[in-house]
C-alpha positions in Angstrom: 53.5 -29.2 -1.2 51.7 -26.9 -3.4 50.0 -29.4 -5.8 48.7 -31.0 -2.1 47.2 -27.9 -1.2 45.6 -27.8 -4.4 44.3 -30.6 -4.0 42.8 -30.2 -0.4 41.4 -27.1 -2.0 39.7 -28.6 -4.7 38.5 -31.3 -2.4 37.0 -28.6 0.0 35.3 -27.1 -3.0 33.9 -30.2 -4.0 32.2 -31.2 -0.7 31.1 -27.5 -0.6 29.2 -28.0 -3.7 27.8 -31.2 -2.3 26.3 -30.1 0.3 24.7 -27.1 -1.6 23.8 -29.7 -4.2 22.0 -31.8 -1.6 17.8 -31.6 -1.5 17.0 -29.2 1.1 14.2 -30.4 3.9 10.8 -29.8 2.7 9.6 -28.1 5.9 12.1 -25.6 5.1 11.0 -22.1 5.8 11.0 -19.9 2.8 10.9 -15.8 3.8 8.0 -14.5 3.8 7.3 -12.4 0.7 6.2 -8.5 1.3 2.3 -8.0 -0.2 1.5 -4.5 -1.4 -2.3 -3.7 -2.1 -3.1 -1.5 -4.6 -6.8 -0.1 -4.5 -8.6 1.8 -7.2 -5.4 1.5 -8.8 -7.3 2.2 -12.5 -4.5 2.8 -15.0 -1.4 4.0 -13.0 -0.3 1.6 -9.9 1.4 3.5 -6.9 4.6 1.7 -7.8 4.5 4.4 -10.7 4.4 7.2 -8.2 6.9 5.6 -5.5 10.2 4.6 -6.6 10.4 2.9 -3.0 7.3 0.7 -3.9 9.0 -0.3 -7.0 12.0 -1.5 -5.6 10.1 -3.8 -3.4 8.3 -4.9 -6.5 11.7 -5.9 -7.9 12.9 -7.3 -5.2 9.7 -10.0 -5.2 6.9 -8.2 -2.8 3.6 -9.3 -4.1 1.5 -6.3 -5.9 -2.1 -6.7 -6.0 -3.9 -4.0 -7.8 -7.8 -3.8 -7.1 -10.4 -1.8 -8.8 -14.0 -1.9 -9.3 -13.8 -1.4 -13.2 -13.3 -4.6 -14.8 -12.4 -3.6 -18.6 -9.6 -1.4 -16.3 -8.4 -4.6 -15.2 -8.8 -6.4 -18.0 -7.1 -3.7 -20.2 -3.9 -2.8 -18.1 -0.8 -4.8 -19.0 1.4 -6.7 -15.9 4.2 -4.4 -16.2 5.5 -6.1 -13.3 3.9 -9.2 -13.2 1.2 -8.0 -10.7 -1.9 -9.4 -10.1 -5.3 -7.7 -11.0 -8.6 -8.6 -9.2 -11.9 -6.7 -9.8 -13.4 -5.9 -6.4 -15.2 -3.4 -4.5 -13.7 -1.2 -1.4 -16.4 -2.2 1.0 -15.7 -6.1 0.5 -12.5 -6.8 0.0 -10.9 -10.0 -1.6 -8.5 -9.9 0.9 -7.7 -12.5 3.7 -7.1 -10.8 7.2 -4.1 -9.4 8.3 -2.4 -10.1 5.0 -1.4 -7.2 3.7 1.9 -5.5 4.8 1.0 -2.0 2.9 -2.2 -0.7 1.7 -2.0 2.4 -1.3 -5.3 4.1 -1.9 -4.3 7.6 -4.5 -7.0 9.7 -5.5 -9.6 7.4 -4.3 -12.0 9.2 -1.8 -12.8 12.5 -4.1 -15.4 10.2 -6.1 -17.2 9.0 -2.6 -19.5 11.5 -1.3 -19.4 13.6 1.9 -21.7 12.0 4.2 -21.8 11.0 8.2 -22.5 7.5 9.6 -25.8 7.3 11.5 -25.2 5.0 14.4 -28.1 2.4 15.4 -28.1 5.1 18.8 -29.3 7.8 16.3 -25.0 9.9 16.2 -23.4 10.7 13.5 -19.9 9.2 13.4 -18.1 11.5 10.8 -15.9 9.0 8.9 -17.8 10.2 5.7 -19.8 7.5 5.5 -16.9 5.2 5.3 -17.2 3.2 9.0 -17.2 -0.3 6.9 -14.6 0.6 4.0 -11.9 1.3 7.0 -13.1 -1.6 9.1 -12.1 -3.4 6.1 -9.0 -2.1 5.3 -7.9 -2.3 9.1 -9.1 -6.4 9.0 -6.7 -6.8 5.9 -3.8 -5.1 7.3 -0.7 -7.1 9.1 -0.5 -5.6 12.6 3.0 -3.9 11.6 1.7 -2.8 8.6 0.4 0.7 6.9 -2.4 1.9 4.9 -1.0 5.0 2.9 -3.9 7.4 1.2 -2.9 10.2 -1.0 -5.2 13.0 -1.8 -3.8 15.3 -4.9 -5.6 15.5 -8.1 -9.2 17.0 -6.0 -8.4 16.7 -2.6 -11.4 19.0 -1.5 -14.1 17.4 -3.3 -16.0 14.4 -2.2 -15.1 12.5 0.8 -11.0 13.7 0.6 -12.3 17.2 1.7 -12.9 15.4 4.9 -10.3 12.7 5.5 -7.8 14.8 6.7 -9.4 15.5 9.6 -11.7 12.2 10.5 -11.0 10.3 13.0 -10.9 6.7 12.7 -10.4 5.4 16.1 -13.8 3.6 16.8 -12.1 1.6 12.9 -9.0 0.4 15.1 -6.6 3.0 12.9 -4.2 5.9 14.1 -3.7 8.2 11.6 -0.7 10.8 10.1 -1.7 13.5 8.1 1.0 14.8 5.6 0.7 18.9 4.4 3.3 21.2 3.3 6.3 21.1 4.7 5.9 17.5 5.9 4.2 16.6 3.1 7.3 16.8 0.7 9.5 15.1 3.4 7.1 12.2 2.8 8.0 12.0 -0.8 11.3 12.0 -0.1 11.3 9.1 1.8 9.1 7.5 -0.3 10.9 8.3 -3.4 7.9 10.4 -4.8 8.7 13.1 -7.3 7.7 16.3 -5.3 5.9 17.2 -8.7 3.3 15.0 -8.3 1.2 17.3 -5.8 3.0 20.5 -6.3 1.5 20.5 -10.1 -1.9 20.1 -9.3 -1.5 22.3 -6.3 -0.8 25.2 -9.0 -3.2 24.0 -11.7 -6.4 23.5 -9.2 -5.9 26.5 -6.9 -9.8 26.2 -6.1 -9.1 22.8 -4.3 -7.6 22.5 -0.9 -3.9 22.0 -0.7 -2.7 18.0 -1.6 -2.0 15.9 1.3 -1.0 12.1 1.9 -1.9 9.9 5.2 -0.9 7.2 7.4 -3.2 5.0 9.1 -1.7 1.9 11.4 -3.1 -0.1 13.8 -4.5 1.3 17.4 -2.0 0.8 19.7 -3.9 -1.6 22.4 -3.4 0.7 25.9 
């Protein structure tokens, strides 16, 4: 009676590996894979900051690091088997609604601080950056988020501005990250609280470091 068990055992086994053995359909679905953007990433990718973005990394999310400077691209190694691409901010290689996040870490202090002059003759004060968040709002999954962090000069430049610009009339919602809030942030991101409290101490001059949020508008 034993040995027959056994053997209906083995014989259940057997099929079982049949049937996972068998050619699956071609039209199979596959899951979608997660894809991370990484712009003006120049020598340190977010995924170094962000334990979180790392594990996604790991786990097979696709990283695509961006940046303007191509012997930067050329020169930085695939630690994670990443893809470079040279490009520039205001056209972005990027098909729409593609990307699921959007990392942009001490980008905005190099832009300078100046208005939009509407074809009516206003100023829109997205420091001169209408077309670079169009951009980023046409690459960016519905569901998704574009995170910008401000630490190393966060008052020079266009990041003395971000913080409180309003990006509406681009499509984006944003959440502003200071303080208190700010090192909540980190910890859910898994970023080492050091990051902004070092340069907080070592560049007093500067406005205190933040992070942001942007998603899509909410359609009313």
């Amino acid at each position: 009676m034993g040995r027959r068990c056994k053997e209906e055992g083995a014989g259940k086994i057997q099929n079982n590996m049949s049937e996972k053995l068998q050619p699956q359909p071609e039209n199979q679905e596959q899951p979608e894979r997660e894809v991370i953007v990484d712009i003006g990433t120049g020598n340190n990718p977010a995924y170094q900051w962000s334990e979180k973005l790392l594990e996604k990394v790991e786990q097979g999310a696709k990283y695509i690091c961006i940046d303007c400077e191509e012997e930067d691209v050329l020169k930085n190694p695939k630690v994670q088997g990443e893809d470079w691409v040279v490009g520039d901010i205001r056209k972005l290689p990027i098909k729409d609604k593609s990307a699921d996040q959007i990392w942009l870490l001490n980008v905005f202090s190099d832009f300078k601080n100046l208005p939009d002059i509407k074809e009516d003759g206003t100023k829109s004060y997205n420091m001169g950056l209408t077309d670079v968040f169009e951009g980023l709002e046409r690459t960016l999954k519905d569901n998704g988020r574009i995170v910008i962090g401000e630490t190393y000069t966060p008052s020079r430049g266009a990041a003395g501005g971000l913080a409180e610009a309003d990006f509406s009339d681009c499509g984006l919602e944003k959440k502003v990250y200071k303080g208190e809030e700010l090192d909540k942030f980190f910890e859910d991101n898994k970023i080492p609280i050091e990051y902004a409290r070092d340069y907080e101490e070592e560049r007093p001059e500067h406005k205190q470091p933040y992070f942001m949020e942007l998603t899509k508008k909410k359609e009313e």
